[in-house]
GUZAVO-986066 format. One record per residue (C-alpha): residue number from 0; z negated, y negated, x. Coordinates in steps of 0.1 Angstrom, whole numbers. Layout:
<rs>
+------+-------+-------+-------+
| resi |     w |     v |     u |
+------+-------+-------+-------+
|  NUM |     Z |     Y |     X |
...
+------+-------+-------+-------+
</rs>
This chain:
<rs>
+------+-------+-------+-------+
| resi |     w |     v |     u |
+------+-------+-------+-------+
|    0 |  -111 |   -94 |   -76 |
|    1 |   -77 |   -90 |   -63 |
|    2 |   -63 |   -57 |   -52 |
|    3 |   -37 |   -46 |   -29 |
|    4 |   -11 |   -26 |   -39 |
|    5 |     5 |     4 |   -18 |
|    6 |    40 |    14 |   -29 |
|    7 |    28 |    51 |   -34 |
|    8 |    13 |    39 |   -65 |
|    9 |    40 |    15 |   -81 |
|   10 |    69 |    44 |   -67 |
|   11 |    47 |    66 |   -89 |
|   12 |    51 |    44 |  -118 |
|   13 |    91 |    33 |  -111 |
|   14 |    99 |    73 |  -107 |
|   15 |    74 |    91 |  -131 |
|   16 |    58 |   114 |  -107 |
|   17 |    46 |   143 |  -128 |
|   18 |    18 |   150 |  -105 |
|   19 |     3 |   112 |   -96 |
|   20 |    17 |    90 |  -127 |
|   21 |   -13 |    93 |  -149 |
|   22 |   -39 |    85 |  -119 |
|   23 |   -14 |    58 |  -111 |
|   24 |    -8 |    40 |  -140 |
|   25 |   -50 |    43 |  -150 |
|   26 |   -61 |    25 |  -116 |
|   27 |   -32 |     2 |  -120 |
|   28 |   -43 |   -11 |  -153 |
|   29 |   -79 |   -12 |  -138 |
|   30 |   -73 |   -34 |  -107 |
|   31 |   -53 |   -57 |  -130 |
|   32 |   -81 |   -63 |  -153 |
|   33 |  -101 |   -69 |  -122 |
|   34 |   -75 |   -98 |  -111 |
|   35 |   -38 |  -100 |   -95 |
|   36 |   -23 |   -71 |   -80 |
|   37 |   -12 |   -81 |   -45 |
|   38 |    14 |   -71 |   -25 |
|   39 |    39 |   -78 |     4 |
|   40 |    74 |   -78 |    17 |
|   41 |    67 |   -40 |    34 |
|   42 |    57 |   -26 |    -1 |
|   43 |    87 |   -41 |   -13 |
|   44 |   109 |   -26 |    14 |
|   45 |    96 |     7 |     6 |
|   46 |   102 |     4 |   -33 |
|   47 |   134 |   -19 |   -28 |
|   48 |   160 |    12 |   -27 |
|   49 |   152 |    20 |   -66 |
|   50 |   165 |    -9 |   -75 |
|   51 |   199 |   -22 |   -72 |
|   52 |   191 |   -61 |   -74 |
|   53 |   162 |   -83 |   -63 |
|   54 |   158 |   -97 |   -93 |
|   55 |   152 |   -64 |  -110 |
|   56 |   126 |   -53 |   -88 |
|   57 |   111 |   -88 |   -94 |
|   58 |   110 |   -82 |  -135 |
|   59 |    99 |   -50 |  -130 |
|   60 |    65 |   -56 |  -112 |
|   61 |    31 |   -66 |  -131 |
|   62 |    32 |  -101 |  -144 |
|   63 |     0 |  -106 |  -124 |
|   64 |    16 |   -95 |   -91 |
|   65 |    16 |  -112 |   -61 |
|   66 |    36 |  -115 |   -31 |
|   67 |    21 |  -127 |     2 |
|   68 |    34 |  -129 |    38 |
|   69 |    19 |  -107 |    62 |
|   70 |   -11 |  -125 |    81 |
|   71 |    -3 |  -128 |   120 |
|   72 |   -44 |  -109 |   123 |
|   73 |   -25 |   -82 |    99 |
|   74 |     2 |   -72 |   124 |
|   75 |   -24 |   -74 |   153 |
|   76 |   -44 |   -51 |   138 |
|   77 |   -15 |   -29 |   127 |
|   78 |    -1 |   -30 |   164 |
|   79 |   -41 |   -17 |   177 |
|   80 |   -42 |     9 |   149 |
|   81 |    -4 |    23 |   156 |
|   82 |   -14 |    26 |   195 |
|   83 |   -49 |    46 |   186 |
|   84 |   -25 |    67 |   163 |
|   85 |     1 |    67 |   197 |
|   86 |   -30 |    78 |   218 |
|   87 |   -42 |   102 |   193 |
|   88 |    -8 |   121 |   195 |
|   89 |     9 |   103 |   171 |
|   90 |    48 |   110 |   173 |
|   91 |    63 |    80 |   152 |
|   92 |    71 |    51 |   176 |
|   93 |    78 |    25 |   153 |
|   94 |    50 |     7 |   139 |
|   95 |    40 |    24 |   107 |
|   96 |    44 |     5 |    75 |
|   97 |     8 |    23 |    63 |
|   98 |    -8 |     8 |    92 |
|   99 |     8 |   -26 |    80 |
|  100 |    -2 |   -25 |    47 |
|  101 |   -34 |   -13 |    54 |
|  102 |   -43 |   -40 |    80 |
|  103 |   -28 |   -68 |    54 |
|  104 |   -58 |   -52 |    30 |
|  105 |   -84 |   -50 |    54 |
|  106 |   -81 |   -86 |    67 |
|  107 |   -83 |  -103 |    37 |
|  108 |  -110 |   -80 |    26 |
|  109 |   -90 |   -64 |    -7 |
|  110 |   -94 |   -31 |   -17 |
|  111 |   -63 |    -9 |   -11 |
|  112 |   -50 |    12 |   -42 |
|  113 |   -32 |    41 |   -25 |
|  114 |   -30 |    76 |   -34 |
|  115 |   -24 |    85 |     6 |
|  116 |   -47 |    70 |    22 |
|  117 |   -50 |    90 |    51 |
|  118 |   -40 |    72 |    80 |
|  119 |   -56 |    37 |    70 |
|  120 |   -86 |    58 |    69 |
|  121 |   -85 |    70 |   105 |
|  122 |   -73 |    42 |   120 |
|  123 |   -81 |     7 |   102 |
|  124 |  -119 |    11 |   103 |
|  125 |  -137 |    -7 |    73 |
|  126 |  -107 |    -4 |    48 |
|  127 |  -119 |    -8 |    14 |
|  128 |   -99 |    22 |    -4 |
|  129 |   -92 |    29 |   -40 |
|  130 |   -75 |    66 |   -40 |
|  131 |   -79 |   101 |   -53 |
|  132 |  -109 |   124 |   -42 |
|  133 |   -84 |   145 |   -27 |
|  134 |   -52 |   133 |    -8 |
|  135 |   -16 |   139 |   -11 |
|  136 |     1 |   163 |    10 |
|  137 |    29 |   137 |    13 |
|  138 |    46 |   115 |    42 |
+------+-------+-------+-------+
</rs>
């Protein structure tokens, strides 16, 4: 089974977080013996700035990873679950890359490894989430 990939988890890895590297790196190495690790060009952008050439970044990911385009039913659903955000007193405008990575999960019916998975859970309804018991206090 494939499994989508947020960049909290692979930013983890790249910048040895001292509080999430260890549960990283373990569900890491268990969704890639469960298949390819999946992700797309908005997990990129967010890891993208630790790395000063594409190429690099490219090396650097699994051997297993990879990298689809976003799915036209992914940014609809994205768009729906920004506007309940919006209407639930939301203050970011912009559509939320959580939202877009989430939705790009849901509709292809991959589990999302995240170790924030707070706002896919309240707004993309029947997300498949791998994350801690607990979530992060971050972002």
């Amino acid at each position: 089974m494939e499994t989508f990939v947020d960049s909290s988890v692979l930013l983890d890895l790249f910048t040895e977080d001292q509080r999430w590297l260890s549960w990283s790196q373990e569900q890491l190495t268990q969704a890639a013996q469960r298949g390819a690790i999946v992700l797309n060009a908005i997990v990129l952008a967010e890891i993208a700035p630790r790395f000063p050439r594409l190429e690099t970044l490219h090396s650097t990911l699994p051997s297993m990873a990879i990298i689809e385009e976003i799915r036209p039913a992914a940014a609809f659903l994205a768009g729906h679950a920004h506007a309940d955000y919006r209407h639930a007193g939301g203050t970011r405008e912009a559509v939320l890359p959580d939202f877009l990575i989430g939705a790009h999960a849901a509709i292809t019916g991959r589990p999302l490894l995240t170790r924030d998975p707070r706002r896919v859970a309240a707004y993309i309804p029947g997300a498949k989430l791998v994350a801690p018991s607990r979530p992060s206090t971050t972002g």
